[in-house]
C-alpha positions as CSV (number, residue, x, y, z in Angstrom):
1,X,8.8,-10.7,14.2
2,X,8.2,-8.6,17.4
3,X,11.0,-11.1,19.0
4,X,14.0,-9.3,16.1
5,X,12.4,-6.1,17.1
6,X,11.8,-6.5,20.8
7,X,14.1,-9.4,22.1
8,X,13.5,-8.7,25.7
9,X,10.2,-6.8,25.7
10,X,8.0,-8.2,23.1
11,X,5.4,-9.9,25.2
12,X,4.9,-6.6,26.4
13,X,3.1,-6.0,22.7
14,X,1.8,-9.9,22.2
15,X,0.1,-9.8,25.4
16,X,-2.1,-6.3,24.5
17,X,-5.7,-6.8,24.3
18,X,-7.7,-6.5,21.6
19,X,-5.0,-6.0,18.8
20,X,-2.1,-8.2,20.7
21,X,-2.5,-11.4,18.6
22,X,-2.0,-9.6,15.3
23,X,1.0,-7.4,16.0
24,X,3.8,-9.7,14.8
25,X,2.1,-10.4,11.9
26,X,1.6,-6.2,11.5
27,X,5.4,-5.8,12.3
28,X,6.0,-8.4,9.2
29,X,4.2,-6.8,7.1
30,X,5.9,-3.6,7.7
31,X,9.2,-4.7,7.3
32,X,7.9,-6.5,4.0
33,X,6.7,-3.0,2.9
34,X,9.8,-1.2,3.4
35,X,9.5,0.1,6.5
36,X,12.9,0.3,8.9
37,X,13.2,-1.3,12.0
38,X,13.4,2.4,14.1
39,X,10.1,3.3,12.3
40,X,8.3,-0.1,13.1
41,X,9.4,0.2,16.6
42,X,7.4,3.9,16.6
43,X,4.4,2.2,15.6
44,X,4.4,-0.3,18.6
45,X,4.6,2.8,21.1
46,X,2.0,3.8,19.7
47,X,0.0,1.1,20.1
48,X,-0.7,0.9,24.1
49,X,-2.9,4.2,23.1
50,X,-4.2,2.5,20.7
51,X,-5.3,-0.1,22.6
52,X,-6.7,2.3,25.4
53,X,-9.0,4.4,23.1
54,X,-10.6,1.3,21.6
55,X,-11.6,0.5,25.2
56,X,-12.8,3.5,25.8
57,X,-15.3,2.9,23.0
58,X,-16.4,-0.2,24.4
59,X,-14.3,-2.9,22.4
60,X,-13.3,-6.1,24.2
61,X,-12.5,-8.3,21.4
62,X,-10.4,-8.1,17.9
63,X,-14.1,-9.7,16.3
64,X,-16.1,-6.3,16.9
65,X,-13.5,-4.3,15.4
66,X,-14.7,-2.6,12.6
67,X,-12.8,0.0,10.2
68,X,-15.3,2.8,11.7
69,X,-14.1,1.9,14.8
70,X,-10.6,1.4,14.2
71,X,-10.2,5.3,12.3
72,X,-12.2,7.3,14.7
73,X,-9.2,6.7,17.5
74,X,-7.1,8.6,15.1
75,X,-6.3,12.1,16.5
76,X,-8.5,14.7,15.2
77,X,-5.1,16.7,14.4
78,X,-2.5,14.5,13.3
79,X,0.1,16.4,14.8
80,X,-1.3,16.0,18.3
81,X,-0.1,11.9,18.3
82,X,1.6,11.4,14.5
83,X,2.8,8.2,15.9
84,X,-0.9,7.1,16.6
85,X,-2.2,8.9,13.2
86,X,-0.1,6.3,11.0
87,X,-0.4,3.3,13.4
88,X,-4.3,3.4,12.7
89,X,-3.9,4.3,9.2
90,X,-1.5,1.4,8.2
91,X,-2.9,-0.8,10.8
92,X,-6.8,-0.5,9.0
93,X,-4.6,-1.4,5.4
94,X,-3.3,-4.3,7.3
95,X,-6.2,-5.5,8.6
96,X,-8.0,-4.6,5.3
97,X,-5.4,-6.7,2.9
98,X,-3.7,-9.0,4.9
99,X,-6.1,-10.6,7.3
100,X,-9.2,-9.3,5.4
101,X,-11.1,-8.4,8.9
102,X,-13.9,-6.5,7.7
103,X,-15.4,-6.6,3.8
104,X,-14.2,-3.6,1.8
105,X,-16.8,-1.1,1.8
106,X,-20.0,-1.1,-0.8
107,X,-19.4,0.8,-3.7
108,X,-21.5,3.9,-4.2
109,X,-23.6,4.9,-7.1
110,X,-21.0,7.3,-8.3
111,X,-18.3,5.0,-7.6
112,X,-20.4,2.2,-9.7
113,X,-20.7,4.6,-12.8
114,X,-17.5,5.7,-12.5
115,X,-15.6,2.5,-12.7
116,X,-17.9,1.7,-15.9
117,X,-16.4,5.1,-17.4
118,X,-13.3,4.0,-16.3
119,X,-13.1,0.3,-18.0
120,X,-14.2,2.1,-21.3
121,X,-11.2,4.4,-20.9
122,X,-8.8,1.6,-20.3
123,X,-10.3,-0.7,-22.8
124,X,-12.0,1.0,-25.8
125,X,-10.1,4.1,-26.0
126,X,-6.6,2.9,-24.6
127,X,-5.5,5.7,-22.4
128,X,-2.8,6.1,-20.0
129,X,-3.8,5.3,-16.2
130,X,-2.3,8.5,-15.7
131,X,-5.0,10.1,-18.0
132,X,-7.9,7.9,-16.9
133,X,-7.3,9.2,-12.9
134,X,-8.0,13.0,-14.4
135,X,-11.3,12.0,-16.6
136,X,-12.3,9.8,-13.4
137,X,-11.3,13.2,-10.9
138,X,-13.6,15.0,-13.0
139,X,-16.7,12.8,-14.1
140,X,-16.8,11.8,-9.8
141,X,-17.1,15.6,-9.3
142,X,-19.8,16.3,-12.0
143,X,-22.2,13.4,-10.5
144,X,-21.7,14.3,-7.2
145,X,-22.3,18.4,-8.3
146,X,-25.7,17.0,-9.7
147,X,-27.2,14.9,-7.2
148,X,-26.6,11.5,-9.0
149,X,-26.0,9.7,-5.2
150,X,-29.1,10.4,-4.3
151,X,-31.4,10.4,-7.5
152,X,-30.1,8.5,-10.2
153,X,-32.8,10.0,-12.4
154,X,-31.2,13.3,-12.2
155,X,-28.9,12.3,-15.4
156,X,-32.3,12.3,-18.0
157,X,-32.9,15.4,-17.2
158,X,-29.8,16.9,-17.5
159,X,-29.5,20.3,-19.8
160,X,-27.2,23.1,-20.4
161,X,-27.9,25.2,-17.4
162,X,-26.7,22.2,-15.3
163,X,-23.1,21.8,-16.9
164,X,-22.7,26.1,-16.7
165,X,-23.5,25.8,-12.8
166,X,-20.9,22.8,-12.6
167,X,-18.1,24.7,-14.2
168,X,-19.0,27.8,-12.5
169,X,-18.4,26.1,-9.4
170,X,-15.3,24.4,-10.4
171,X,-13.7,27.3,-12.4
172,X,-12.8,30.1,-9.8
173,X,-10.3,27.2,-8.6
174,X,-8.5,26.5,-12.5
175,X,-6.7,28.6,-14.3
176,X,-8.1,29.1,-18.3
177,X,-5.8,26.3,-19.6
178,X,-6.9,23.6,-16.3
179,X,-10.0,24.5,-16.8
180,X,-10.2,23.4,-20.9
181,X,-8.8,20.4,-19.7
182,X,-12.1,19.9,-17.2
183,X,-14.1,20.6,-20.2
184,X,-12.4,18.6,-22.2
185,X,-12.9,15.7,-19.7
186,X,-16.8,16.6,-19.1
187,X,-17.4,16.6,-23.0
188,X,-16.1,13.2,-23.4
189,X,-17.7,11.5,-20.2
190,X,-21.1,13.6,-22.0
191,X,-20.1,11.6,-24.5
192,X,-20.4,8.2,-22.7
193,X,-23.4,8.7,-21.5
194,X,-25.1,9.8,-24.1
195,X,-23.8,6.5,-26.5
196,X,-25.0,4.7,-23.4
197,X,-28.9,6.4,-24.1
198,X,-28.2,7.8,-20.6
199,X,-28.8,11.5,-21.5
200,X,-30.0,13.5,-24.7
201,X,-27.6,13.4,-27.2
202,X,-25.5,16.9,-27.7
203,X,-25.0,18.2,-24.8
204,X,-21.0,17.8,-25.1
205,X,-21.2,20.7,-28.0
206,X,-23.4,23.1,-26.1
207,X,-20.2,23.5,-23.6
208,X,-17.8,26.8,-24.5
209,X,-14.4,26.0,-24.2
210,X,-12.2,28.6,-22.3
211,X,-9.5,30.1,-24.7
212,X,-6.5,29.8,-24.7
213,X,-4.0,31.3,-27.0
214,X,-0.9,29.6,-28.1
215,X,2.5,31.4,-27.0
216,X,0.8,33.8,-24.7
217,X,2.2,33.3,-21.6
218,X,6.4,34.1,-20.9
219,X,9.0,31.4,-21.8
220,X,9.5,29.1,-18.8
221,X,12.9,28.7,-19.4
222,X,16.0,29.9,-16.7
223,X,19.0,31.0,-18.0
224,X,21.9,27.9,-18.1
225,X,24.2,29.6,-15.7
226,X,21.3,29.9,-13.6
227,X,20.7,25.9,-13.6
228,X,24.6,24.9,-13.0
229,X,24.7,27.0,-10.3
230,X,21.2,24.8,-9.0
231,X,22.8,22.0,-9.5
232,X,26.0,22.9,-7.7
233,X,24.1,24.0,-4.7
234,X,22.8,20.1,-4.3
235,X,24.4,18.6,-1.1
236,X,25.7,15.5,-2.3
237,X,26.8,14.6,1.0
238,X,23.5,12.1,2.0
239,X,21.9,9.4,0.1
240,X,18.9,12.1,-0.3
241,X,21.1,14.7,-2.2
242,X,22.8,12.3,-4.3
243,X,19.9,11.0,-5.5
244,X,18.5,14.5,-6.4
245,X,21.4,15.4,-7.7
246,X,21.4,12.5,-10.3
247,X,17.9,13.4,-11.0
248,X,18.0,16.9,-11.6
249,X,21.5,16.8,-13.7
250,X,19.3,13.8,-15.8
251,X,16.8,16.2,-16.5
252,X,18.8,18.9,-17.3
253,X,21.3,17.2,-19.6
254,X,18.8,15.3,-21.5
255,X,15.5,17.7,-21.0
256,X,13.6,14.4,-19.4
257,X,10.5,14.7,-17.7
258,X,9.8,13.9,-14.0
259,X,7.6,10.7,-15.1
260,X,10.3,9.7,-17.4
261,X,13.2,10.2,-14.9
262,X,11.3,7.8,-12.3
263,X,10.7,5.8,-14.1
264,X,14.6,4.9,-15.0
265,X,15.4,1.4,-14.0
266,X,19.1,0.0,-13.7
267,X,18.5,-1.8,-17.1
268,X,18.2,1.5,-18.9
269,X,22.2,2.3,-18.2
270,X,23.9,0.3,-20.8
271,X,27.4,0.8,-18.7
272,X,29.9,-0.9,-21.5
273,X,27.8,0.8,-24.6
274,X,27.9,4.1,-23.0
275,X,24.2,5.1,-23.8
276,X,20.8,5.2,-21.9
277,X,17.7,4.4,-22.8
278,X,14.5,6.4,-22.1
279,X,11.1,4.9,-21.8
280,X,9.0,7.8,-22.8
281,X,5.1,7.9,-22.0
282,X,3.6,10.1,-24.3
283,X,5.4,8.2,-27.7
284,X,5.1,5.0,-25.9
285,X,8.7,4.4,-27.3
286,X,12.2,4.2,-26.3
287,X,14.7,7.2,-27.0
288,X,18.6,5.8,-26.9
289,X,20.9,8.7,-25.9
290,X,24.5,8.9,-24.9
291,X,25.6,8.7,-21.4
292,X,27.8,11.3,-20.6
293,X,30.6,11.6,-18.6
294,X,29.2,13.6,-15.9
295,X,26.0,11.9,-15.4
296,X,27.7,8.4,-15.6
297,X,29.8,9.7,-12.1
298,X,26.7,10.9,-10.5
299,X,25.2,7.7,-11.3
300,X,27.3,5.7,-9.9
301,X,27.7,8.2,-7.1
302,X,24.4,7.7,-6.3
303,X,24.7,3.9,-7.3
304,X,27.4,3.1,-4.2
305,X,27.0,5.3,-1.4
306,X,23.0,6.6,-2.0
307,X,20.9,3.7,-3.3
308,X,23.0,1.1,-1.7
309,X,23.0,2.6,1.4
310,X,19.0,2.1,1.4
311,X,19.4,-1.1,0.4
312,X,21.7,-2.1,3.4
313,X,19.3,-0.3,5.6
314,X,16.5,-2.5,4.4
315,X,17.8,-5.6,5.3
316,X,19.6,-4.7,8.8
317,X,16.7,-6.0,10.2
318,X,15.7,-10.0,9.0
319,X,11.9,-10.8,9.5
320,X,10.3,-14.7,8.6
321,X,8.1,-14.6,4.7
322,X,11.7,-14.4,2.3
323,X,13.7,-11.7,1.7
324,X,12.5,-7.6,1.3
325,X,11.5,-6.8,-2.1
326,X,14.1,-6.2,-4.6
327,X,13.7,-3.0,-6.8
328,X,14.9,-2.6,-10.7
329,X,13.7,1.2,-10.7
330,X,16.7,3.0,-10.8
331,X,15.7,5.6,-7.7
332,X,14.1,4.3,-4.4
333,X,12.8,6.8,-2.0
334,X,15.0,7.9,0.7
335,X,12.2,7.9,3.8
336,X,10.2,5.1,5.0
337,X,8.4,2.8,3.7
338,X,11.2,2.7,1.3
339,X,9.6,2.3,-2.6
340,X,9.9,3.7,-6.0
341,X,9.7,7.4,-6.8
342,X,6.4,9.4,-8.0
343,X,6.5,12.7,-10.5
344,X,5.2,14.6,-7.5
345,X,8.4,13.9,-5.5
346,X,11.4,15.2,-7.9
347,X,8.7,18.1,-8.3
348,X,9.1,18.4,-4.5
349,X,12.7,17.9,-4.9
350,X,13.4,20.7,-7.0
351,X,11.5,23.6,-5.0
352,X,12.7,22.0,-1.9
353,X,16.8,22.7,-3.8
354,X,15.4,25.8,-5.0
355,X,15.2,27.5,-2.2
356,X,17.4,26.4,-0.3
357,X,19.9,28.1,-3.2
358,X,19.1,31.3,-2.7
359,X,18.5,31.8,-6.6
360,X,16.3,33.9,-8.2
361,X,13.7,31.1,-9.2
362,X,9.9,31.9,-9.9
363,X,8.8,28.8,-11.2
364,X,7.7,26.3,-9.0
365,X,7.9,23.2,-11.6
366,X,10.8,20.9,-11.9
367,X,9.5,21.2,-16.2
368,X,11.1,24.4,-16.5
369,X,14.6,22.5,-16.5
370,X,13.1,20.9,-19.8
371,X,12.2,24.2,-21.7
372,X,15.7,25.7,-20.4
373,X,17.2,22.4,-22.1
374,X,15.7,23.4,-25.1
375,X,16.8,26.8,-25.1
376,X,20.3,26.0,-24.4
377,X,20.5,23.6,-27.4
378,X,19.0,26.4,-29.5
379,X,22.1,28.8,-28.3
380,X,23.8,26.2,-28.9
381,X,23.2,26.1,-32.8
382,X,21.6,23.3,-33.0
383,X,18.6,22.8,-35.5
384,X,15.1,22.7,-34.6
385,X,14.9,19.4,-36.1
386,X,18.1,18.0,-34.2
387,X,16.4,19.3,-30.9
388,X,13.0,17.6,-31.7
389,X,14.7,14.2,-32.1
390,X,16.7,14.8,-28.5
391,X,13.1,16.0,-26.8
392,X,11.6,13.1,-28.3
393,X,8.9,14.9,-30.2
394,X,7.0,13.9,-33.2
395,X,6.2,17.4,-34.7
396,X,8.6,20.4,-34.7
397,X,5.5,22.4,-33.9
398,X,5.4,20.5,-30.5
399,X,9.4,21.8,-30.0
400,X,8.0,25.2,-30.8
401,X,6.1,25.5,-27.3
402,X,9.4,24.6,-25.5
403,X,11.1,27.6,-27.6
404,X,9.8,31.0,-26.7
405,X,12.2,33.2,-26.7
406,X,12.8,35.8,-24.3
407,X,13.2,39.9,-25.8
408,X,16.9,39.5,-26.2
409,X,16.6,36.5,-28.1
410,X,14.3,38.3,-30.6
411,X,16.4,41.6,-30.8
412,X,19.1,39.5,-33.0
413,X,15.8,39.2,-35.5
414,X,15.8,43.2,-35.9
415,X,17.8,44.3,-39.0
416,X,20.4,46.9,-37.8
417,X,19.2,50.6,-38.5
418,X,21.4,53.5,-40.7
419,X,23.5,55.4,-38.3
420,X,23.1,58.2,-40.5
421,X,20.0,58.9,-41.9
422,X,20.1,61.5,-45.5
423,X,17.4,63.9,-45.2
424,X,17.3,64.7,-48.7
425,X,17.1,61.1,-50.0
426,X,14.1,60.6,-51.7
427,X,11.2,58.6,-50.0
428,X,12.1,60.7,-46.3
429,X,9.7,62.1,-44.4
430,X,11.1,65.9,-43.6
């Protein structure tokens, strides 16, 4: 590989000690990942320094490298060498999954009990890996709060006083409704371990929920002139703002969510039927809408000079192991190592478009494009019903919560008062 990358030079990298032999293989593997040719060739700079703080620690051989070893040359600040920070980061997953160099590590006692919750999640109570990773966050957080790592007896002896100190010390950090969702978490993994004759039985009702009252916080919705002139702003003049673009006109056209929008892949677009198809989470089913005119251009838009462009990119560079990795997911990510797209980055999207705007924006969540959706369609005449079906929602009291009006919405409620009121008529106050 390092003879594509480095035709002249690349027994300059071969011949280093220590980690020499493996860097072609390394090189593959980034390639294989994603990763462009310019970026792989910043990871072999990096790797003379490398190479010179592992000697300085005493290493002579690739056999007495060890992942210790390996992440204390990092730079204690990342920015001083980033180069080196994600050579030795990628270059310990390398060594860890490809040539299997040193066993992964021992798993703790937290990390044992843990993954026990975890399989009961997945298996006996079916939940969403999405949901599992937040009662996993919290029950890891709990045990380690209580000493469990370093006396396992600590859990028989659990009480009350024990689960107030833990969300005391969790809950100057969560807002009222985050921190009913820790609760909720804690009562359930309580739960667990009290089935598994762990700890007394109970303790899951002797937690206080924090309350939280329905409606009482302002509609999160922006007015609709304010999100066409968002998505006007978008530079579509690079693959990246193409690809927001689509996203963010998706989400505002059909009030999708981020995980729903990433999740898009080109077999959702039904070109010749003129309707897309959206995989939602929550329902578990698919919602068939129509594609409209506007988002069928931006798709393709994005299609021909954004997503293929990445594509093209890819493969400039050919490597030996087959062909890079094909994706069906509809949006790829625009920086290296090239992949699908997570929730977190059209969230990052969106504030990133936000302010570069220049609009008078306060929310910081790309969700807010949802309840404006839902707002707009209720301006728009439509029935409750009508905009539960295009939402997805099961209940119209769940398309309630995305329809809080604003005070001018509720002034059309007030019946209109006498202009002239008669002094004498009877039932006046004088």
């Amino acid at each position: 590989m390092l003879v594509e990358l480095y035709p002249r030079v690349h027994r300059r990298y071969t011949s280093l000690a220590i980690i020499g032999p493996i860097l072609d293989g390394y090189g593959a593997w980034l390639l294989k990942r994603g990763y462009s040719a310019e970026r792989a060739r910043e990871h072999f700079r990096a790797a003379p320094r490398l190479v010179h703080r592992l000697q300085q620690r005493g290493l002579r051989a690739l056999t007495s490298l060890t992942r210790a070893r390996l992440r204390a040359c990092a730079p204690t600040d990342s920015q001083q060498d980033p180069d080196l920070t994600v050579l030795v980061r990628q270059l310990t997953r390398y060594c860890e999954s490809e040539l299997s160099l040193y066993p992964p590590p021992a798993l703790t006692r937290i990390e044992e009990r843990v993954a026990a919750y975890r399989t009961h999640l997945r298996q006996v109570r079916g939940f969403a890996p999405s949901t599992v990773t937040y009662h996993d966050r919290t029950a890891s957080e709990f045990l380690a709060h209580i000493g469990y790592e370093t006396d396992p007896a600590r859990l028989a002896a659990l009480d009350r006083r024990d689960l107030d100190a833990f969300l005391c010390a969790v809950g100057p950090r969560q807002s009222r409704a985050s921190l009913q969702h820790v609760v909720g978490h804690l009562r359930a993994f309580l739960r667990f371990l009290a089935a598994a004759g762990e700890i007394p039985t109970g303790l899951d009702a002797q937690i206080d929920t924090p309350r939280v009252y329905r409606g009482e916080q302002l509609p999160r919705a922006l007015p609709w002139d304010t999100v066409r002139a968002l998505l006007h702003s978008i530079d579509r003049a690079t693959p990246m703002g193409r690809r927001d673009y689509a996203i963010l006109l998706l989400m505002a056209t059909y009030g999708l969510r981020a995980c729903e929008a990433v999740t898009l892949t080109l077999d959702d677009v039904e070109w010749r039927a003129g309707r897309l198809r959206i995989p939602q989470r929550k329902t578990r089913r698919s919602l068939w809408l129509p594609l409209t005119d506007e988002v069928g251009t931006a798709l393709l838009d994005y299609l021909r000079h954004g997503r293929h462009a990445l594509n093209v990119r890819r493969q400039r560079v050919p490597f030996r192991g087959g062909p890079p990795r094909s994706y069906r997911e509809l949006f790829l990510r625009c920086r290296t190592p090239t992949g699908v797209l997570k929730p977190t980055a059209v969230t990052e999207a969106f504030q990133a478009w936000s302010k570069r705007s220049g609009l008078a924006i306060p929310f910081q969540g790309v969700h807010c494009l949802r309840h404006s959706y839902a707002v707009h369609l209720l301006r728009s005449g439509l029935s409750l019903k009508t905009i539960g079906d295009l939402l997805g929602h099961r209940t119209l009291e769940s398309t309630c919560v995305y329809l809080r009006l604003a005070v001018d919405d509720l002034r059309d409620v007030a019946l209109p008062l006498p202009a002239v009121v008669d002094r004498n008529a009877p039932g006046v106050a004088s």
